[in-house]
Biopython code that builds the backbone (N, CA, C, O; Angstrom):
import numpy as np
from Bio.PDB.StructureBuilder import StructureBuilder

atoms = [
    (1, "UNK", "N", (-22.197, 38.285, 0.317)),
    (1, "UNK", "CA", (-20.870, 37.733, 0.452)),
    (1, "UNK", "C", (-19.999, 38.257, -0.680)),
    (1, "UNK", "O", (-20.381, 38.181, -1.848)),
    (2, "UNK", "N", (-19.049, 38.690, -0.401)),
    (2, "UNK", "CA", (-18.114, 39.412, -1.413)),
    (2, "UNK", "C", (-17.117, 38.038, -2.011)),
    (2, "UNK", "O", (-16.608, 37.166, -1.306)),
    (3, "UNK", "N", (-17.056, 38.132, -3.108)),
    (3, "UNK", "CA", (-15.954, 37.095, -3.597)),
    (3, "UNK", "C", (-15.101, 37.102, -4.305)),
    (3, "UNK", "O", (-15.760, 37.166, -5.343)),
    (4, "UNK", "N", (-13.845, 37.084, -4.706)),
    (4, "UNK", "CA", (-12.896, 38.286, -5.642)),
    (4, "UNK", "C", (-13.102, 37.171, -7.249)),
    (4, "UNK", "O", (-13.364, 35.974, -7.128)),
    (5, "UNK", "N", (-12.970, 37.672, -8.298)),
    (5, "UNK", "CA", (-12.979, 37.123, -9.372)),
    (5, "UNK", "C", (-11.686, 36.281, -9.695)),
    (5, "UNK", "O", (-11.712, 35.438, -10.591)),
    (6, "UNK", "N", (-10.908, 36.449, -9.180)),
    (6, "UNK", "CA", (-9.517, 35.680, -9.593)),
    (6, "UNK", "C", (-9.579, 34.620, -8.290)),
    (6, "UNK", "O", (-9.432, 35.226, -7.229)),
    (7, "UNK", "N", (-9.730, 33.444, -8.163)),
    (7, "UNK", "CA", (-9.783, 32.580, -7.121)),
    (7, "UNK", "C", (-8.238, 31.996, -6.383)),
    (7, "UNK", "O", (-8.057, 31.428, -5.306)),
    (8, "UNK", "N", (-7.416, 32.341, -7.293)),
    (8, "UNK", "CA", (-6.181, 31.879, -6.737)),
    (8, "UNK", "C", (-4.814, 32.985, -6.600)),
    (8, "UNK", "O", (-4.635, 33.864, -7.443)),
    (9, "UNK", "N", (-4.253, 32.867, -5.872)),
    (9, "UNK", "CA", (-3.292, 34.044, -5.490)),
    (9, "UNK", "C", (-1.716, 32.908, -6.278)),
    (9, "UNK", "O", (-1.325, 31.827, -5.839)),
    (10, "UNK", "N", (-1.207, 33.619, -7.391)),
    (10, "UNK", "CA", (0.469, 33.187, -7.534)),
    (10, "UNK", "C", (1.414, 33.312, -6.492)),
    (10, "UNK", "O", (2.445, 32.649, -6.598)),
    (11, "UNK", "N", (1.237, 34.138, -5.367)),
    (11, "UNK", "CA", (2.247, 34.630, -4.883)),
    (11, "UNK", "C", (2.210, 33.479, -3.714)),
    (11, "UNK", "O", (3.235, 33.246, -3.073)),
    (12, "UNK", "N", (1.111, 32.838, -3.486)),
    (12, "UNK", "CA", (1.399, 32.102, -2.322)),
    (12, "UNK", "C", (2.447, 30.454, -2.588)),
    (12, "UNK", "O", (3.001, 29.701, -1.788)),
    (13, "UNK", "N", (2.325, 30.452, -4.090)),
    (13, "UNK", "CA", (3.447, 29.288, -4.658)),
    (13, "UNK", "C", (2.692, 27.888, -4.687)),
    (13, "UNK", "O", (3.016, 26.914, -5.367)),
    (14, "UNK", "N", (1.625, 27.986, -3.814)),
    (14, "UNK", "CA", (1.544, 26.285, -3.674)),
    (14, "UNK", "C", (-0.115, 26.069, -4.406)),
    (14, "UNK", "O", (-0.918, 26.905, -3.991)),
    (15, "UNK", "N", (-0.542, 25.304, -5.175)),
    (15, "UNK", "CA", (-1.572, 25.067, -5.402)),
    (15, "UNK", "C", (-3.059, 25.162, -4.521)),
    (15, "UNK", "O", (-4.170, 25.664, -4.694)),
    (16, "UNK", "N", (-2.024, 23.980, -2.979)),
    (16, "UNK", "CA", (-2.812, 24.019, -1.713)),
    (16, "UNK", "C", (-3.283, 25.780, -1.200)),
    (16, "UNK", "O", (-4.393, 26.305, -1.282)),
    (17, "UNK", "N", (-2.146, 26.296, -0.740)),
    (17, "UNK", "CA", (-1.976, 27.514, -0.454)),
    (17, "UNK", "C", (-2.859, 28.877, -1.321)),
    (17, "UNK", "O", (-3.415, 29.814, -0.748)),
    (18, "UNK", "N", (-2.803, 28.704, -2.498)),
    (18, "UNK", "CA", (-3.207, 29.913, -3.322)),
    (18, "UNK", "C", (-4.603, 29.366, -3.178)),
    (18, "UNK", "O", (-5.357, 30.338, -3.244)),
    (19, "UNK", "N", (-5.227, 28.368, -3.029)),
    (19, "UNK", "CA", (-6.645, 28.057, -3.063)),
    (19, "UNK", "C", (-7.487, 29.075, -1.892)),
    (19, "UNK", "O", (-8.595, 29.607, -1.960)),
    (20, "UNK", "N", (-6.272, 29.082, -0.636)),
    (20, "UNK", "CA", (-7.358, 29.556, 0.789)),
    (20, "UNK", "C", (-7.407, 31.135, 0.795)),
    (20, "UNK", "O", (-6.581, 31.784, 0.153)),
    (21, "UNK", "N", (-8.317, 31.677, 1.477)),
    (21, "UNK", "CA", (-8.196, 32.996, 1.352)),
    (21, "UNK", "C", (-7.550, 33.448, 2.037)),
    (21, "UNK", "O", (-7.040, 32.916, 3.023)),
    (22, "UNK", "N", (-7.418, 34.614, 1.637)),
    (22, "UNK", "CA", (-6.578, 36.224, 2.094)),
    (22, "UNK", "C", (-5.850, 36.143, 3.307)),
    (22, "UNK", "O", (-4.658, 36.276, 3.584)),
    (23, "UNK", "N", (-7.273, 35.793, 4.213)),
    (23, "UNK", "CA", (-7.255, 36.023, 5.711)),
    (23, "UNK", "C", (-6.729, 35.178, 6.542)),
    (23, "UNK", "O", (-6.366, 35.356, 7.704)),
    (24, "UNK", "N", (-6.696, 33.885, 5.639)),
    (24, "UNK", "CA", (-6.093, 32.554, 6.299)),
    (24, "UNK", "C", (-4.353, 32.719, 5.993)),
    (24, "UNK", "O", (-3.413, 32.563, 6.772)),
    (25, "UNK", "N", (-4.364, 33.059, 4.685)),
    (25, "UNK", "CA", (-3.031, 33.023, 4.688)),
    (25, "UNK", "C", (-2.255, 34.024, 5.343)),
    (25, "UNK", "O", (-1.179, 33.565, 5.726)),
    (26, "UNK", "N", (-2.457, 35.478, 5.658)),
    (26, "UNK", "CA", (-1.868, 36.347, 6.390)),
    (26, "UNK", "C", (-2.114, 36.600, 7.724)),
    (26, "UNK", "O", (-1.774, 37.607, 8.346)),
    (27, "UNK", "N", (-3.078, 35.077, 8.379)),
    (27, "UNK", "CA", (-2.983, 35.306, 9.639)),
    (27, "UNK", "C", (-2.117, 35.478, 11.073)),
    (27, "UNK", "O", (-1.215, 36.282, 10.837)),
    (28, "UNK", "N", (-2.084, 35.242, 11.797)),
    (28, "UNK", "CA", (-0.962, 35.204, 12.740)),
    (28, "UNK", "C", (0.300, 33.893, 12.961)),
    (28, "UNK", "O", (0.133, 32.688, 13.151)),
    (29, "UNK", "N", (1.298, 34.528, 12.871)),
    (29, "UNK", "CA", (2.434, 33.153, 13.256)),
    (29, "UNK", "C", (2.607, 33.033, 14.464)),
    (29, "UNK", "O", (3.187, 33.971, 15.012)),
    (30, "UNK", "N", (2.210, 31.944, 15.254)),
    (30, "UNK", "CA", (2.140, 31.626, 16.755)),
    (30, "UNK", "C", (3.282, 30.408, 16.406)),
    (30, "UNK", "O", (3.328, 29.472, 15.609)),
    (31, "UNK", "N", (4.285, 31.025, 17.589)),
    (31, "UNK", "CA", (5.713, 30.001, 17.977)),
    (31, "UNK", "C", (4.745, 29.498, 19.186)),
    (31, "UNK", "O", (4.207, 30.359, 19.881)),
    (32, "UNK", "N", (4.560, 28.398, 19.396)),
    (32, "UNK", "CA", (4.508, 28.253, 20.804)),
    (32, "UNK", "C", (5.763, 27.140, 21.214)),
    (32, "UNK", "O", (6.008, 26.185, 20.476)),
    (33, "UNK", "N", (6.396, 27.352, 22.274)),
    (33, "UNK", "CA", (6.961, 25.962, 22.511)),
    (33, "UNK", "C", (6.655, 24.730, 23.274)),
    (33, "UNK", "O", (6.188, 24.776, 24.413)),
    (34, "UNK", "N", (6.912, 23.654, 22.661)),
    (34, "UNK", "CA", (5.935, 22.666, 22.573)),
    (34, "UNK", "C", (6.961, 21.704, 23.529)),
    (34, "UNK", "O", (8.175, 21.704, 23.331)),
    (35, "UNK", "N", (6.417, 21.008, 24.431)),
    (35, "UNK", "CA", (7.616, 20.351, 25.814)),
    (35, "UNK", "C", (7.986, 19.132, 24.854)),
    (35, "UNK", "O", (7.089, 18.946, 24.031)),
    (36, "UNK", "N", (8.881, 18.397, 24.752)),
    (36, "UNK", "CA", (9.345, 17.370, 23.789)),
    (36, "UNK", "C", (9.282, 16.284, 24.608)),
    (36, "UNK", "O", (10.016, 16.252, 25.595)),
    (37, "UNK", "N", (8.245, 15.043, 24.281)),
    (37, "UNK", "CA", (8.068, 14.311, 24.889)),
    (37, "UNK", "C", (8.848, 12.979, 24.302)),
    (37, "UNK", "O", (8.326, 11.866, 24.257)),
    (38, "UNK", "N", (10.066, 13.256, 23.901)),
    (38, "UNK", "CA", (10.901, 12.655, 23.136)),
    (38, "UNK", "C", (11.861, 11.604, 23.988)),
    (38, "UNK", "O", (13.030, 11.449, 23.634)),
    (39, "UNK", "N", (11.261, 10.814, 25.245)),
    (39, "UNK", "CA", (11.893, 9.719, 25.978)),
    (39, "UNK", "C", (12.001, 8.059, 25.395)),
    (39, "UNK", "O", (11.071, 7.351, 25.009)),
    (40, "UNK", "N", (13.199, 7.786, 25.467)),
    (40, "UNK", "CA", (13.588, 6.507, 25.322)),
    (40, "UNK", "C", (13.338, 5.685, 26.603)),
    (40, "UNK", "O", (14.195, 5.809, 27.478)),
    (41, "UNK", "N", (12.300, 4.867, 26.847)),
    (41, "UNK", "CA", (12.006, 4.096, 27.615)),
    (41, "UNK", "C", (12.461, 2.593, 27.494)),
    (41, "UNK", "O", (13.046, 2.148, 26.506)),
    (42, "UNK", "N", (12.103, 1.815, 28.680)),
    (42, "UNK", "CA", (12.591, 0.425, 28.447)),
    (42, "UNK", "C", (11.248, -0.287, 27.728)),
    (42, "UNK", "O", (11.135, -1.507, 27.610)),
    (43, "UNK", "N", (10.686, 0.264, 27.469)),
    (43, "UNK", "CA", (9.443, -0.520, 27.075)),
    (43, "UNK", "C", (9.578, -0.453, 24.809)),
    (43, "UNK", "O", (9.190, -1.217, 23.925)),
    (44, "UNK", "N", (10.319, 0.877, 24.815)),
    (44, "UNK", "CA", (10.775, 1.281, 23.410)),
    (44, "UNK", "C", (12.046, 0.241, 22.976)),
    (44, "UNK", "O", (12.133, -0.301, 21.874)),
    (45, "UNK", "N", (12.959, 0.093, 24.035)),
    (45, "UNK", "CA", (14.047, -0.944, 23.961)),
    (45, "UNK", "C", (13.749, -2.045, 23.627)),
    (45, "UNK", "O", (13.962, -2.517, 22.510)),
    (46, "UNK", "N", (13.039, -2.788, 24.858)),
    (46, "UNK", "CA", (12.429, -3.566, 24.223)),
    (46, "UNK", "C", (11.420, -4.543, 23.597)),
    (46, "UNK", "O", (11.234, -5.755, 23.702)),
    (47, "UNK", "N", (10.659, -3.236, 22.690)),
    (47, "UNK", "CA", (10.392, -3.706, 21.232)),
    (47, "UNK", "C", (10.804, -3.509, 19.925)),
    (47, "UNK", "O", (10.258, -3.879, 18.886)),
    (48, "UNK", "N", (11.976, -2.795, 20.113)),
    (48, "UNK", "CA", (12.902, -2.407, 19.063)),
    (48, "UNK", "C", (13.510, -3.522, 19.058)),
    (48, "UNK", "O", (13.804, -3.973, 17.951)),
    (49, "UNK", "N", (14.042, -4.632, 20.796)),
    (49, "UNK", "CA", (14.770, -5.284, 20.386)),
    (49, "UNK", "C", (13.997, -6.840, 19.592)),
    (49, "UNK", "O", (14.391, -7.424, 18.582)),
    (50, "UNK", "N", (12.881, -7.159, 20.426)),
    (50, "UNK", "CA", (11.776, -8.350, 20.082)),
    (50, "UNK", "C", (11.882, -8.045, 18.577)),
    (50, "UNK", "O", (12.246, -8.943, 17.817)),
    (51, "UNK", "N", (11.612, -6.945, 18.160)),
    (51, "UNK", "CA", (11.594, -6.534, 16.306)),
    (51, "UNK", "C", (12.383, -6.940, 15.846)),
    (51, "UNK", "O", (12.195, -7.891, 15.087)),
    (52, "UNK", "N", (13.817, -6.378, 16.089)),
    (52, "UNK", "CA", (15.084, -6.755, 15.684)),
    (52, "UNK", "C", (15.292, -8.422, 15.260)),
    (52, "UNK", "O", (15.389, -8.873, 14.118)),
    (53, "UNK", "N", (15.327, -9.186, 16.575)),
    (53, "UNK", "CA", (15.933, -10.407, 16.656)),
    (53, "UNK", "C", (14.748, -10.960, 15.942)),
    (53, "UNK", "O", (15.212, -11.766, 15.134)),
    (54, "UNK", "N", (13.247, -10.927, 15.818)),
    (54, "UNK", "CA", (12.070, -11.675, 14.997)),
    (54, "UNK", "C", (12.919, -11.669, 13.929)),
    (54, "UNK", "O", (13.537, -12.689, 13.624)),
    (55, "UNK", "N", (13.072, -10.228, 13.075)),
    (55, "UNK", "CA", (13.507, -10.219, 11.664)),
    (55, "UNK", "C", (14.772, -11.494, 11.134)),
    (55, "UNK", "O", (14.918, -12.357, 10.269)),
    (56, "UNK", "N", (15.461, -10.930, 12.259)),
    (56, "UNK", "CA", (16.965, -11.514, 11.950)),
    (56, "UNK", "C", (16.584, -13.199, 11.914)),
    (56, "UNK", "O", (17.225, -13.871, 11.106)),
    (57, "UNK", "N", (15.403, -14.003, 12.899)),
    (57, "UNK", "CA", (15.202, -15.217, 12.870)),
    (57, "UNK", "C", (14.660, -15.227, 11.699)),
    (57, "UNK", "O", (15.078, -15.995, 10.833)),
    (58, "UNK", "N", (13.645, -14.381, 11.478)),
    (58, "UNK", "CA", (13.223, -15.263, 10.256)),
    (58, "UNK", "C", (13.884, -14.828, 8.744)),
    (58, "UNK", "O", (13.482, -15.318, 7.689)),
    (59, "UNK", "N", (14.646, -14.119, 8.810)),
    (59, "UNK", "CA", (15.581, -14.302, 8.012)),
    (59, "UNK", "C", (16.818, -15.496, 7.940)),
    (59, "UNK", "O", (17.101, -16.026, 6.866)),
    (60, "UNK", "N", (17.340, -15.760, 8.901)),
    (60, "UNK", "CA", (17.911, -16.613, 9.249)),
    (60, "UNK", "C", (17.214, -17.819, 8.947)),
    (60, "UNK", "O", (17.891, -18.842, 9.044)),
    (61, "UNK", "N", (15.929, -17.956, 8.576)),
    (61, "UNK", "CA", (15.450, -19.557, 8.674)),
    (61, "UNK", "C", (15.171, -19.552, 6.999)),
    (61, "UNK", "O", (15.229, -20.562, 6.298)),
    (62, "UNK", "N", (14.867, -18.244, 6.538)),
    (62, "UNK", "CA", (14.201, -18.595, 5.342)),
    (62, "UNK", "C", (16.048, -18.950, 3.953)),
    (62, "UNK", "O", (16.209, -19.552, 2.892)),
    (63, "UNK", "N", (16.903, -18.184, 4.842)),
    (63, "UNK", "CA", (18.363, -18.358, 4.095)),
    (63, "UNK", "C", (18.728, -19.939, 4.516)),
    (63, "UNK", "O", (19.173, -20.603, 3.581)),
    (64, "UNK", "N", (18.615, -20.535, 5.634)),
    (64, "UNK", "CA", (19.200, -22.263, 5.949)),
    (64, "UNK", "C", (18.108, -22.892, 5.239)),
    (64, "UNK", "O", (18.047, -24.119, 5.161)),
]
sb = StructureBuilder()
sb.init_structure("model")
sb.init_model(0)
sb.init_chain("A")
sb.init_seg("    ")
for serial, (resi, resn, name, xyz) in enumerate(atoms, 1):
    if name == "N":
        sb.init_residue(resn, " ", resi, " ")
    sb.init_atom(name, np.array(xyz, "f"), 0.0, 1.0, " ", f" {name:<3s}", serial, name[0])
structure = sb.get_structure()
């Protein structure tokens, strides 16, 4: 197994980064595009809203 004497590369900037080797860091950049499953449902509504109005009660009880 070949192993280089200097274990960390400066040029890669990051502590994390300069730790991995050579091959990891100059491997391939894959874009893929990724479908955005980024829907607002009624089920997100409401428990945003149940959240909401809990807070506001028990805020409301602990201020009276």
């Amino acid at each position: 197994m070949r192993r280089s004497l200097v274990l960390t590369d400066e040029a890669a900037r990051h502590p994390f980064r300069a730790r991995l080797p050579q091959h990891v860091r100059t491997g391939p950049l894959v874009s893929i595009a990724m479908p955005s499953n980024w829907r607002l449902t009624a089920g997100d509504v409401r428990g945003f809203a149940t959240a909401y109005f809990a807070t506001f009660a028990a805020v409301l009880a602990f201020i009276a």
